[in-house]
Structure formats: structure tokens, C-alpha cells
N, C-alpha and C positions, 0 to 999 in steps of 0.2 A: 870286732865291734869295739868300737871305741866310747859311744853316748847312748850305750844301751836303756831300755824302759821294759817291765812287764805291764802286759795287759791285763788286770784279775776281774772274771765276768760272773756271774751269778754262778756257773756252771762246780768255779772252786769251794763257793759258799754251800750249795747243794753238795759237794762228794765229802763236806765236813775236813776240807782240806787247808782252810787258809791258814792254821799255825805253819802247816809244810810251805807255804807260800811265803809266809814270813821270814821262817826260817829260810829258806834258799834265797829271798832278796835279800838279807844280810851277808850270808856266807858271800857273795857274790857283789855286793853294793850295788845292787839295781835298784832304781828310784821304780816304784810301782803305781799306773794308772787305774784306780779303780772305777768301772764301767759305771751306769747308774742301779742294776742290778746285783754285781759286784761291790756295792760301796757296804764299809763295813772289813770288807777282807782282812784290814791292816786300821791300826787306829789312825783318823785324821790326823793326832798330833805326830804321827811315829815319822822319824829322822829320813825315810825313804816313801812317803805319804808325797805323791808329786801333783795332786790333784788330779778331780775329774779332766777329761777331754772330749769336747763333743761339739755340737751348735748351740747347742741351749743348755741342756745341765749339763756346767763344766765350770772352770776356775779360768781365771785370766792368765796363773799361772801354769797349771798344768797343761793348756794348750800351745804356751809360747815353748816350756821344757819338749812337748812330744813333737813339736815342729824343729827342734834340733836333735832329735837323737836320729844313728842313723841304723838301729838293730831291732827290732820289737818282737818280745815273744808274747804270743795271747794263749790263754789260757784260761778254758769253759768259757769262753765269749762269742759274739756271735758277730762283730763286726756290723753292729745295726747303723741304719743309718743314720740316726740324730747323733750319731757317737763321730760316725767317720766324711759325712756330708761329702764334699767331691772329693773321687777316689783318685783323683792327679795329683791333687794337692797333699792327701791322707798316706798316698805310699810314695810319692818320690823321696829318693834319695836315701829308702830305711830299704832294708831286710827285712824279710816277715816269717817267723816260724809260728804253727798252730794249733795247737793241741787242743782237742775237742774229741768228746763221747759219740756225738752223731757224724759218723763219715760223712755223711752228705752235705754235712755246713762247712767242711774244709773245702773252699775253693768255689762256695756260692756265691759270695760276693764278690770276691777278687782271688785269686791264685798267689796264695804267699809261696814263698822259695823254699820250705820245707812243710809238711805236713803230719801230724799224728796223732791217728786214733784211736784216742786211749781215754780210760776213767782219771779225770781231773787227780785226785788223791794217789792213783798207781804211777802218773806219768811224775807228780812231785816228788814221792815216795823214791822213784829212782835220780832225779833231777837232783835231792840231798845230798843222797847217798854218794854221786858221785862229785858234786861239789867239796862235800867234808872230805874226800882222799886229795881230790885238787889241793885243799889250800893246806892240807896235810905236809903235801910235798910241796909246796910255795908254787902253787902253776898259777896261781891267781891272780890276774893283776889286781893294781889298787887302782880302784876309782873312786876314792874319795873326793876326790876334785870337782867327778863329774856330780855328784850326789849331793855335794853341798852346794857348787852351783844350782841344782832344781831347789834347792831350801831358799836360796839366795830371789830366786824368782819369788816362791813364797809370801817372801818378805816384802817386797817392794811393789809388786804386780797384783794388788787388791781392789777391792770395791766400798765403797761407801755404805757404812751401814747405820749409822748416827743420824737421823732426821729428826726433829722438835716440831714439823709439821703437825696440822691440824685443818684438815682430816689425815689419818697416819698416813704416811710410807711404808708400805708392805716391806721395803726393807727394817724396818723396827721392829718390827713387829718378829724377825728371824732374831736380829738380836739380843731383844729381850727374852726368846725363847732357848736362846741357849745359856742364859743366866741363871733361867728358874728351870731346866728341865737335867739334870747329870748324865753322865756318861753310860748310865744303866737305862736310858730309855729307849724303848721302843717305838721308831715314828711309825705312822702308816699314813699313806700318800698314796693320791693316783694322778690322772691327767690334771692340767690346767698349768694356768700362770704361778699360781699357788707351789705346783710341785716344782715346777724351773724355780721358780728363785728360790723356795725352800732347800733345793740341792744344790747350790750355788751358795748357800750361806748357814745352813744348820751344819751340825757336828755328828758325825756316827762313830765311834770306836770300836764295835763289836761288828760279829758277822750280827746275821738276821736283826739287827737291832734298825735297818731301815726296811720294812714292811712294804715292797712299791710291784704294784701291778702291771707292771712294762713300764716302755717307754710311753704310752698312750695306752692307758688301761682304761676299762667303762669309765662311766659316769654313775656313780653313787657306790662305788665298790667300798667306800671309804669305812662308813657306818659299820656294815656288817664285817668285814676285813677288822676292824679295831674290835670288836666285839668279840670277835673270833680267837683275836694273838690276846686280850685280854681274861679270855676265858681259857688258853691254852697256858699262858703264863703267867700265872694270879699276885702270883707275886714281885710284878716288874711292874714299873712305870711304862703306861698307853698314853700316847700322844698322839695323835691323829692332826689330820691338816687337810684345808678344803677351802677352793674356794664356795661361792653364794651356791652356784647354782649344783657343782658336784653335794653339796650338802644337799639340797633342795630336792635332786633324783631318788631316795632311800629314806629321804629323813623319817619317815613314820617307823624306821626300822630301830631307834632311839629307845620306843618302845617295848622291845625287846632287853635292851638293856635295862629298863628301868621294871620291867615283869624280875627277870631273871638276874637281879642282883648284880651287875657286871659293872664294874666302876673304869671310865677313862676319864682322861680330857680331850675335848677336842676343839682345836684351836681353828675358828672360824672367819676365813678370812676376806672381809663383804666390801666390793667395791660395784656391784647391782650391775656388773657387765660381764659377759661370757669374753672373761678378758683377754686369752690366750687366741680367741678366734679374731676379735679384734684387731691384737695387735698383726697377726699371721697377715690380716685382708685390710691391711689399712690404708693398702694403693685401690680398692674397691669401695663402690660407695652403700655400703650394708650398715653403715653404723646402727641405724637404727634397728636393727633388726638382729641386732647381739646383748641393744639394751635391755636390763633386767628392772628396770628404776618406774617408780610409778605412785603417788598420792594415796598411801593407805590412809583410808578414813577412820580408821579403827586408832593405828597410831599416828598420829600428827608430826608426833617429836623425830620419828624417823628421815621427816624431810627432805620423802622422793628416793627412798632407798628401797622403799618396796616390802619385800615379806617380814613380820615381825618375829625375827628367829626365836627372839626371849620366849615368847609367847605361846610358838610353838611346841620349840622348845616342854617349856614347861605344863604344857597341856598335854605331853606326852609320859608325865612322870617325871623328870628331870630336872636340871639346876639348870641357870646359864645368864650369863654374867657380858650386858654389854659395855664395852671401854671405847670411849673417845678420843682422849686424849693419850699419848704413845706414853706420859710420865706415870698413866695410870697400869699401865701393861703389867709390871712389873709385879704387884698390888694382887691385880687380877689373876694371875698363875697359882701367887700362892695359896690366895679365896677359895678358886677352883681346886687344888690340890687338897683343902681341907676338908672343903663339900663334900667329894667325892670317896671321902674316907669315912668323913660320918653318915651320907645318906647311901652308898652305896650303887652310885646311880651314874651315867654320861654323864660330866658336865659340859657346858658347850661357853668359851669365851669366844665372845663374839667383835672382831677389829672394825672399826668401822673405816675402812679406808678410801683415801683419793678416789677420784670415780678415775683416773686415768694415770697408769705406770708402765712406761716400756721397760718391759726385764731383757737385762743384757740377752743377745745372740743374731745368729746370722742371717744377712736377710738375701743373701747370696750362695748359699749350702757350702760355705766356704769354714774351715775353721780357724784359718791364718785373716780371718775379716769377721769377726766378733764384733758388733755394733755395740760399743758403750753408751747407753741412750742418757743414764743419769751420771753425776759428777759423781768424781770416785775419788779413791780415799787419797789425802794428800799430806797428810798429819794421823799420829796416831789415834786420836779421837775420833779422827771417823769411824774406825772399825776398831774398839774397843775389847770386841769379841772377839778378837780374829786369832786361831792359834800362831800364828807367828807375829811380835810386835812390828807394826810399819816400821820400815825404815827408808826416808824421805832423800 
């Protein structure tokens, strides 16, 4: 193998194996794909971090890098489909070795060329062991070339995250959250539009530090999920992420947090359409019937946006803080980060976004046909956040 890639799936993070991961992508110079379950494995910024690959959460880079490599070994992954969308396009021209705990997932989706069933941390455990004699004895090639090429993608194969719109861009709304939230935070995320573009553009460096219920997990898991990692680990930063209506499923569950002392943030992200079904059915004529928008009489100022989250919000115990403008985002984080330390309680920043944004993915199950719906980065400025600076 010449343009090797690992696959790291939840599977590494559960056997408490990803330092073994990391260390063997080093020893070896393999550029690592973390799954969307797997992310965390390896830090976003780290030198062999090749980005997601998938139809929807994935990176512009990491999917162009895994469309040239021609070796892949997975490892505790499951080959889901938002990850590998049509299986012609996903395995031609690569190798596929597989390593997984449940035999029976080696070869349920596609039949890679080797297989083995083994606990994620036993099969790395020997995977080290036998690398460090490898390059002991110089058997190792270098592929440094290959490795800085995926960096080289990185760099130049980005998204646009910089909008001054009003009503925001849910893209701002990721960037400003990677400004106020460090490297120790805890996301939790479940289905929607919200969770695609949030994984497409937030930051994870640690294992378990992104909390995500599948690829398509309930609706309202968010709530009590962020309550749960923030009562398991009291002393990390909870970040939560939803859009309207996944808040909407659980919201009374707030109240829980505000009975029982449990402090997050949860960054709420409102554009009053079940926007992920939207965009999926947009050759169908349901529009209306995805909309969440509607003349609160109560509040006026909301202007057809429908539920009054503040209100709620705070009729359940809680803080929560809405922003209009994307220059106040910033503002808003820190607010929310102090509330929450003095009252002890959810706080909920609430976006108010565009009622309509196509988040990058495929509308083909293709992953080499990624539809870029919005303009993307072409100057460093657009994507400010991005751990690799553009390079134009």
C-alpha cells in the first residue's frame, strides 16, 4: 500500500484504545479518518487528523484524501451508510482490512479482503507492538509525502464559515462556538441539520469529548444526554447543540437540571423548520409541513418564529439568552458560561437563524459528489476558525 488511511470508529473510543491508535498512526504515517462516532480518537489538529468521510458529516478534505488512498484498515467501525454512501464508489480501487469485536459486522456490509475479530485495544496492542520492531529494523517505509499531502488538502479544501448575515448563518454560529468553547469541552449532539454542519465545522480533540447518539439518534435525546455527561463529569465544560425542534421533543427535561443543580450550555440553534427533512425532500412538495413558524401572540418580537424558547426556557428554572445578530454570538457564550457558574442551572443561547440553509452533502449517495450548496472559503477570512490556515 502505497496511500494508506485508518478508519477509527466509536468501537476504538469504547475499548479506551485511541492513544494505541495514535500511536500506531504515527509509527506508520497513516493519515487517520475519524467515523462520526469515532471522532475524538486523534485530536482534530494532530499532523495525521485527515478528516471526517461520509455524505453529510465529513470535510471536503477528508473525503477527496480517502477517494485517493488505495489501502484502508477499519478499526471498531461499522461501515455505516452516511459514512460510505455507494459501495462502488467507497471500495473501488482500495483494500480493505477489518477489525471489529462483533463477527458478524465483518462482511455485513461489504466483504473487505481481510477480516478480524478481535477487541479494538488487543488487536492495536499487537498492531504497536509489531510496528515498533518494524521500524526498529528500518522495514518501514516513509510516507511522509503521502501524509502531508492529506494536510495539504486540509489546507486548501475548506468551507466558508465567516457570514455578517442577519438572520445568522448557522455557519457562524459553529465558528463563534469554537472561539468561546476550548479544547476540554464536551459536545452533545443528536440528529438534525444542526448535528451535520456542527460536525463539518466544530473541533473535538479528546476521545468521548463529542457525546452523539448515532448517526440518526431520537429526537430530544439532547437534553437529558447533556445532563447526564454533565452530571458524570462535573467538572468539564457541556456544550450541547439542537436544533428548534430536537430541543422542543425533551425540553421540559431542563427542569431537571434546574431541580438538581446540573449546569450546561446549550447552544440552540432556531431556524422554525425541521430543516434536515427539508433539505433531504426538497424535490417533494411537503414544505409546508416541515414548517415549525407561526404568530406567537404572546411574543410579537419573535416575528413568525414560533415557540418562545427564552420563556420557556425560563419558566422551567433556567437562564437563556437570545442573539440576533452573529457579532453578538460571541458576547452571548461568555454570558452563558458565567450564568451557569453562578446559578447553577442549563443555560440555553438561543441563534436565531436564516429560515433556509443547505448544509454541504450528497444528494446522490455518492461521496466523490458532495453538493457545496453555499460559497466556500476562498481567503483566509472566511474560515478563521479552521485549524489549518487557507491556503488560496
Amino acid at each position: 500500500a502505497v496511500r494508506r488511511v485508518i478508519v477509527g470508529g466509536g468501537g476504538v473510543i469504547n475499548a479506551d484504545a485511541a492513544e494505541l491508535l495514535v500511536e500506531f498512526a504515527e509509527l506508520t504515517g497513516s493519515p487517520v479518518v475519524p467515523t462520526l462516532m469515532g471522532w475524538g480518537v486523534l485530536p482534530d489538529d494532530h499532523e495525521l487528523n485527515a478528516g471526517m468521510v461520509g455524505l453529510q458529516t465529513s470535510h471536503r478534505y477528508g473525503n477527496a484524501t480517502f477517494l485517493e488512498s488505495d489501502f484502508v484498515l477499519g478499526i471498531g467501525n461499522r461501515w455505516a451508510n452516511r459514512h460510505t454512501g455507494r459501495l462502488d464508489v467507497y471500495t473501488a480501487g482500495r483494500t480493505f482490512v477489518h477489525v471489529d469485536v462483533e463477527p458478524t459486522q465483518i462482511g455485513r456490509i461489504f466483504a473487505p479482503d481481510f477480516g478480524i475479530a478481535s477487541d479494538a485495544k488487543a488487536a492495536l496492542e499487537l498492531f504497536v507492538a509489531v510496528a515498533r520492531e518494524s521500524k526498529a529494523a528500518g522495514e518501514l517505509p516513509d510516507r511522509t509525502a503521502w501524509a502531508a499531502r492529506a494536510q495539504r488538502k486540509k489546507a486548501t479544501l475548506q468551507r466558508r464559515t465567516h457570514f455578517d448575515d442577519i438572520p445568522i448563518k448557522p455557519q457562524r454560529v459553529y465558528e463563534e462556538m469554537n472561539r468561546a468553547f476550548g479544547p476540554e469541552t464536551r459536545y452533545v449532539s443528536t440528529i438534525g441539520l444542526s448535528q451535520i454542519a456542527g460536525a463539518q465545522m466544530l473541533h473535538v480533540f479528546r476521545p468521548r469529548h463529542w457525546i452523539n447518539c448515532g448517526q440518526a439518534g431520537p429526537l430530544g435525546w439532547t437534553i437529558p444526554a447533556a445532563l447526564g455527561v454533565a452530571k458524570a463529569d462535573p467538572q468539564a465544560p457541556v456544550v450541547a447543540l439542537s436544533g428548534d425542534y430536537d430541543f422542543q421533543f425533551m425540553l421540559e427535561e431542563l427542569a431537571v437540571g434546574a431541580q438538581h443543580k446540573i449546569p450546561y450550555i446549550h447552544v440552540l440553534v432556531n431556524n422554525s423548520y425541521l430543516g434536515l427533512i427539508r433539505q433531504a425532500q426538497r424535490a417533494f412538495d411537503i414544505d409546508f409541513q416541515v414548517k415549525l413558524e407561526f404568530e406567537n401572540i404572546n411574543s410579537p418580537e419573535l416575528g413568525g418564529y414560533g415557540v418562545d424558547h427564552v420563556k420557556v426556557a425560563e419558566g422551567l428554572g433556567c437562564k437563556a439568552i437570545r442573539v440576533l445578530d452573529p457579532a453578538d454570538l460571541g458576547t452571548a457564550f461568555e454570558q452563558a458560561k458565567k450564568l451557569a457558574a453562578e446559578h447553577r442551572v442549563p443555560v440555553v443561547v438561543e441563534a436565531i437563524l436564516e429560515r433556509v440553509t443547505d448544509i454541504s452533502m450528497s444528494a446522490t449517495n455518492d461521496i466523490s459528489n458532495v453538493v457545496e450548496f453555499e460559497e466556500l472559503a476562498t481567503e483566509p477570512g472566511h474560515a478563521p476558525t479552521s485549524l489549518r490556515a487557507l491556503r488560496v
